[in-house]
N, C-alpha and C positions, 0 to 999 in steps of 0.2 A: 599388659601381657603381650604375647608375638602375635596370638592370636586378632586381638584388637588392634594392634599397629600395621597387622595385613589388612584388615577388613578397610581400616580408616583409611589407606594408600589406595587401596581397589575403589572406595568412594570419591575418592580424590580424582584418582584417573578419570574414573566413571561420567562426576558433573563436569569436570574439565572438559572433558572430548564434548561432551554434549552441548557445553555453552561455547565452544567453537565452533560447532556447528551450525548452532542456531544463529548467533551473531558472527558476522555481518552474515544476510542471508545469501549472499551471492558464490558463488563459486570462487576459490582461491588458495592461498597456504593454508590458511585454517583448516581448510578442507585435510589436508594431508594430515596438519597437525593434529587433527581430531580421530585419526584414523590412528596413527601411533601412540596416542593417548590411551584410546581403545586397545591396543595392544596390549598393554600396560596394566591394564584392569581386568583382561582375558586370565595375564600370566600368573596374577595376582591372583583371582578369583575364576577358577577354569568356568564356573557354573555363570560366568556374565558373556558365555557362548552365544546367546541370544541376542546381543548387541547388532549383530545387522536388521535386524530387525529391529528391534525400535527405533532406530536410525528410517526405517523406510516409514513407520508407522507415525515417527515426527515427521520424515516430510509432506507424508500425505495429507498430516491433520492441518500444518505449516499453511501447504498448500490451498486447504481448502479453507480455511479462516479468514488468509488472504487473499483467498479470491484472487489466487496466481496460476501459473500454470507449476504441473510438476515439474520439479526441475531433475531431471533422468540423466542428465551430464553428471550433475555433484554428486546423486545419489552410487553412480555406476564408478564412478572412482574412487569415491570412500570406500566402498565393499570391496573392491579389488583390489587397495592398498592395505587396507583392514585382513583380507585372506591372504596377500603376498608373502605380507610380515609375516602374519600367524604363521603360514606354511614354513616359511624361509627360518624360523628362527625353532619351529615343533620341530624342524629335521635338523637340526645341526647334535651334533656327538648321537651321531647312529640313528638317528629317529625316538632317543628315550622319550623322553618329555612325552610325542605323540602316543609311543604307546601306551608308558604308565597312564595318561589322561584317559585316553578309550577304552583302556582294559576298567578303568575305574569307574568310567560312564557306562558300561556295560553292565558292569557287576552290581552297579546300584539300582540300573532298570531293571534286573533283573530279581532285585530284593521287593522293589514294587509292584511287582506279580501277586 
């Protein structure tokens, strides 16, 4: 069904970006690439909005596993590639996208009252 062909694309996005992330651990294009991946899995699945965060909550666990220091370069450009996009691509044709998504995230906080 469409339904399952989104889900299973937004999954795809989802461990891709992440295992670019994770390998290699250093800073580089992955780094980017994992952040437009993330995009991808956002557009797909609005509710994987919470991606900079596990992103931070991987590197902090990353970090302290291996007894490294955090790495606040990678972290601080992934998020800010990861928000560019999102922003650069929610605003194109009027801002639809942004607002059908927020009026929609709204509307569903507001059914869990």
């Amino acid at each position: 069904s469409r339904l399952g062909i989104q889900e299973a694309l937004s999954g795809l996005f989802f461990l891709s970006g992440f295992y670019l992330y994770i390998f290699p651990r250093s800073f580089g294009r992955r780094t980017f690439v994992s952040a437009v991946l993330f995009v991808g899995a956002y557009f797909t699945n609005y509710r994987l909005i919470f991606i900079p965060g596990m992103v931070f909550l991987t590197e902090f666990f990353l970090s302290w596993a291996e007894k490294r220091t955090f790495d606040l370069r990678k972290i601080v450009w992934h998020t800010l590639t990861f928000a560019g996009l999102l922003l650069l691509l929610a605003c194109l044709d009027r801002a639809q996208n942004m607002a059908v998504t927020f009026t929609w995230m709204s509307h569903q906080a507001g059914l869990a009252k």
